[in-house]
C-alpha positions as CSV (number, residue, x, y, z in Angstrom):
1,X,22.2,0.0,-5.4
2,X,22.4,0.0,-1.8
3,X,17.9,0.3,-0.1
4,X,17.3,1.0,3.2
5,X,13.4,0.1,4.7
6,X,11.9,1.8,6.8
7,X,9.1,0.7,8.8
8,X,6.6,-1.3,11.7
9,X,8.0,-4.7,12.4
10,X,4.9,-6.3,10.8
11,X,5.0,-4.1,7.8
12,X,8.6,-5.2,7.7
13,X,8.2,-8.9,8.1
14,X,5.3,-8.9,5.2
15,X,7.7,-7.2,2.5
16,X,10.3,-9.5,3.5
17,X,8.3,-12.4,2.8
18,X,7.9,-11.1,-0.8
19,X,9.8,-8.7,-2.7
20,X,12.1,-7.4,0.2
21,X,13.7,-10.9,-0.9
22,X,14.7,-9.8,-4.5
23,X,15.8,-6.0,-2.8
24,X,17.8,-7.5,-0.3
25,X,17.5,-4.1,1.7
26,X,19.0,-2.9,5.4
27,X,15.8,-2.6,7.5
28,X,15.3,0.1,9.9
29,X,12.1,-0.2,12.3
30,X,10.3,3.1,12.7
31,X,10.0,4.9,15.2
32,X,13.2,4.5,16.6
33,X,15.6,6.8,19.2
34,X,18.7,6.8,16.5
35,X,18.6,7.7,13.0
36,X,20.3,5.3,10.2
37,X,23.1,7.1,8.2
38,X,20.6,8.4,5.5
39,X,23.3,8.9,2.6
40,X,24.7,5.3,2.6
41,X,21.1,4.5,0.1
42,X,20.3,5.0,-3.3
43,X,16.9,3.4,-2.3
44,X,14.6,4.4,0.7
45,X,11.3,2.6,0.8
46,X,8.9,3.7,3.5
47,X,6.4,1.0,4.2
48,X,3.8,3.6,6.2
49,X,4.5,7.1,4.5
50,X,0.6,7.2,4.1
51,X,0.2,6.6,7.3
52,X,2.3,9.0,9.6
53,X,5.0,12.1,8.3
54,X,7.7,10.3,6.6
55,X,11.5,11.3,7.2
56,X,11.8,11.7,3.5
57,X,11.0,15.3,3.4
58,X,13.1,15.8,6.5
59,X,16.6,14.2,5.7
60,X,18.9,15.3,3.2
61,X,19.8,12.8,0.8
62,X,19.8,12.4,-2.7
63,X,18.2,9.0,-2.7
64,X,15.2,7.8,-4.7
65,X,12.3,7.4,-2.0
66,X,9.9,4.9,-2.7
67,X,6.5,5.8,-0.6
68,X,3.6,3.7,0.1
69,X,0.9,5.8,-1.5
70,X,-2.0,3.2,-1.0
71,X,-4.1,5.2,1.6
72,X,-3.3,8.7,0.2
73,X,-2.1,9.5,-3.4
74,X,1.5,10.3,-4.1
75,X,0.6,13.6,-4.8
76,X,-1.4,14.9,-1.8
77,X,1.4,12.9,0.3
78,X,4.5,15.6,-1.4
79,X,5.1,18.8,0.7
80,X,6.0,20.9,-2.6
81,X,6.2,19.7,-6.0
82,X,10.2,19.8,-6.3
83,X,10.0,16.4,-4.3
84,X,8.3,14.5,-7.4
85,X,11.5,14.3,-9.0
86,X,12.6,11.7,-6.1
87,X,9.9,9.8,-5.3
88,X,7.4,7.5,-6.2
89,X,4.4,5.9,-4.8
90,X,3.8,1.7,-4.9
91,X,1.5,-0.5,-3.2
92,X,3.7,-1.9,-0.3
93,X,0.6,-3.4,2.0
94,X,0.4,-6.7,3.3
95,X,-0.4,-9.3,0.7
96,X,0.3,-7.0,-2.3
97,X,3.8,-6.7,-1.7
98,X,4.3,-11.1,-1.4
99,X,3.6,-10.7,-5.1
100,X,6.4,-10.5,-7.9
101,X,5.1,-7.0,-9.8
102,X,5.7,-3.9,-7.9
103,X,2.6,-1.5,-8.3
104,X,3.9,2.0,-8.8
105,X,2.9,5.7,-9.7
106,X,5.4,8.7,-10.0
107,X,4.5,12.3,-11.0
108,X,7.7,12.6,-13.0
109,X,9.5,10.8,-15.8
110,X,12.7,11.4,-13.7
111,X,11.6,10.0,-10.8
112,X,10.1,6.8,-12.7
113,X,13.3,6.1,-14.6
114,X,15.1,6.3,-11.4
115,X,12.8,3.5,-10.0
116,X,12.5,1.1,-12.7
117,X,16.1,1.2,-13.7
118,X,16.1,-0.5,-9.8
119,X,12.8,-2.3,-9.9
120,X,12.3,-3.6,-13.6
121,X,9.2,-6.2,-12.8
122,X,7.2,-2.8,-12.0
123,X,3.6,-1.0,-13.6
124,X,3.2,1.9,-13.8
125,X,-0.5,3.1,-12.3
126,X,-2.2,6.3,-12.5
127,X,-2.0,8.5,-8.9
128,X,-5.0,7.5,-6.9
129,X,-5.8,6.3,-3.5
130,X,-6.0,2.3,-3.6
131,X,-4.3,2.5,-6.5
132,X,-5.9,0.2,-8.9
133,X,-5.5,-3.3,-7.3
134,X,-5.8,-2.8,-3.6
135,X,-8.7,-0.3,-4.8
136,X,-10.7,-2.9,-6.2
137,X,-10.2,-5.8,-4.2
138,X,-10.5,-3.1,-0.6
139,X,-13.9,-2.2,-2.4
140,X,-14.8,-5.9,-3.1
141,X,-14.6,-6.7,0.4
142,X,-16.6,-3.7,1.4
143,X,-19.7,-4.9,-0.9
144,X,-19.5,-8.4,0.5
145,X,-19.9,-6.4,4.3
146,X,-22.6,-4.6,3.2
147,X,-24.1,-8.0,1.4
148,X,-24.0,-9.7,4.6
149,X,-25.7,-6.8,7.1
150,X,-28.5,-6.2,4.3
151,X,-29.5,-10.2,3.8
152,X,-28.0,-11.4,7.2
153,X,-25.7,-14.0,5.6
154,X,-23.1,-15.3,7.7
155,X,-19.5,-14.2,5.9
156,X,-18.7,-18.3,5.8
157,X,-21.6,-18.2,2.9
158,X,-20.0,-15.7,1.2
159,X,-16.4,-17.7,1.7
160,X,-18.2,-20.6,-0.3
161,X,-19.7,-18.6,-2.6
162,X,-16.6,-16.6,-3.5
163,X,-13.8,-19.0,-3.6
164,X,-15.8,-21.8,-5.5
165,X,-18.8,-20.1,-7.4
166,X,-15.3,-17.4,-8.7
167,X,-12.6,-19.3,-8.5
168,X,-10.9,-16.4,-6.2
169,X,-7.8,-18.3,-4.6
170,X,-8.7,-16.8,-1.1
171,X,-12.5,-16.2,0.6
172,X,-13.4,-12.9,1.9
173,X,-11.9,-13.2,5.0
174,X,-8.9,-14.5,4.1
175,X,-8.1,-12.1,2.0
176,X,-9.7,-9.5,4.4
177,X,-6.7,-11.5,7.2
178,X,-3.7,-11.6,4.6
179,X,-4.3,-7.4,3.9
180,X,-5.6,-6.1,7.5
181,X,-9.0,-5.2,7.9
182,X,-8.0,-1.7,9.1
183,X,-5.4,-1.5,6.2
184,X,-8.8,-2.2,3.6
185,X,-11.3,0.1,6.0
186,X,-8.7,3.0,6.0
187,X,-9.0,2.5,2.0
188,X,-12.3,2.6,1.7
189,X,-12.9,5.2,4.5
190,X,-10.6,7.6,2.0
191,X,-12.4,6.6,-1.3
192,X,-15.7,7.3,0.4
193,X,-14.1,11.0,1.3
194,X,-13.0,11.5,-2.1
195,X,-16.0,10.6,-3.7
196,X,-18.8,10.6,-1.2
197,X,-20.5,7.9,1.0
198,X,-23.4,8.0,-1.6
199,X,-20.6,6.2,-4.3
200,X,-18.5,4.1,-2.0
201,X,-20.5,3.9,1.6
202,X,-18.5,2.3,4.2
203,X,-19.9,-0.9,5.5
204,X,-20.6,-0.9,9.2
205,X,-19.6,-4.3,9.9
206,X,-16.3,-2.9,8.1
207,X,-15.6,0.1,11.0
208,X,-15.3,-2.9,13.4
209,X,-12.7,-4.3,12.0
């Protein structure tokens, strides 16, 4: 089936180092002054729909739209409900998307079947902002921030401590690097609205990023 993405050169780049390979889609750098011919796709994927108003509401076009609905959920990202039976949410941020399984929500069977009929290598996650891995690894970073302002650690401890003392295959900051600070500080900037600052507070070294 014929994808077109749709998004920043950077966010472009990063999925195309990943599983932009297997899609083999047309790319299409947003904002632009012309307008790609919408109905040649079966696939759209829009890299910053949680970002900025995505075209997929706009257009007509009977294509499956696949949304990144990291920073917002699918669901508060859909004008009106009819538009869950053509779309889905995934994880399509820097780092997450280099990885082989597509991490993916819908708020219809239709819509789902649609996707992974495309995308088989794909799990299905419930509709939440961070989704469930970008979620917990955002928050992770967050807690090491706030670690280092309250016992005035340099983050380089932290690095040593993380990679070797867990066995993570990145430290802090490069997996802080690989995702985009402002891409895990807009994450946990929207859990700590959904939930309160007094569940997920926001470290300050974090808004600096």
């Amino acid at each position: 089936m014929p994808a077109l993405v749709i998004g920043s050169k950077v966010r472009i780049e990063a999925l195309m180092r990943g599983i932009g390979r297997r899609w083999n889609p047309d790319l299409w750098e947003w904002p632009a002054r012309t307008a790609p011919n919408w109905r040649l796709y079966d696939i759209i994927i829009d890299l910053e729909a949680d970002e900025r108003p995505s075209p997929a509401f706009r257009v007509v076009t009977e294509a499956l739209w696949v949304l990144s609905s990291v920073k917002k959920p699918l669901h508060r990202l859909l004008p009106e409900k009819r538009f869950a039976s053509r779309c889905v949410g995934a994880n399509l941020l820097p780092a997450f998307c280099e990885r082989d399984i597509v991490e993916a929500t819908a708020l219809s069977d239709e819509a789902w079947n649609r996707f992974i009929a495309w995308e088989p290598n794909a799990i299905r996650v419930p509709d939440t902002t961070g989704l469930v891995s970008a979620r917990i690894l955002c928050l992770i970073l967050n807690e090491a921030l706030l670690l280092q302002s309250e016992a005035y650690l340099p983050i380089e401890v932290l690095d040593t401590a993380v990679k070797l003392g867990l066995n993570y295959p990145y430290t802090l900051s490069e997996w802080g690097e690989r995702i985009g600070w402002a891409h895990v500080r807009d994450i946990v900037q929207a859990l700590s609205a959904d939930y309160g600052a007094g569940v997920y507070p926001v470290a300050p070294a974090l808004l600096g990023k």
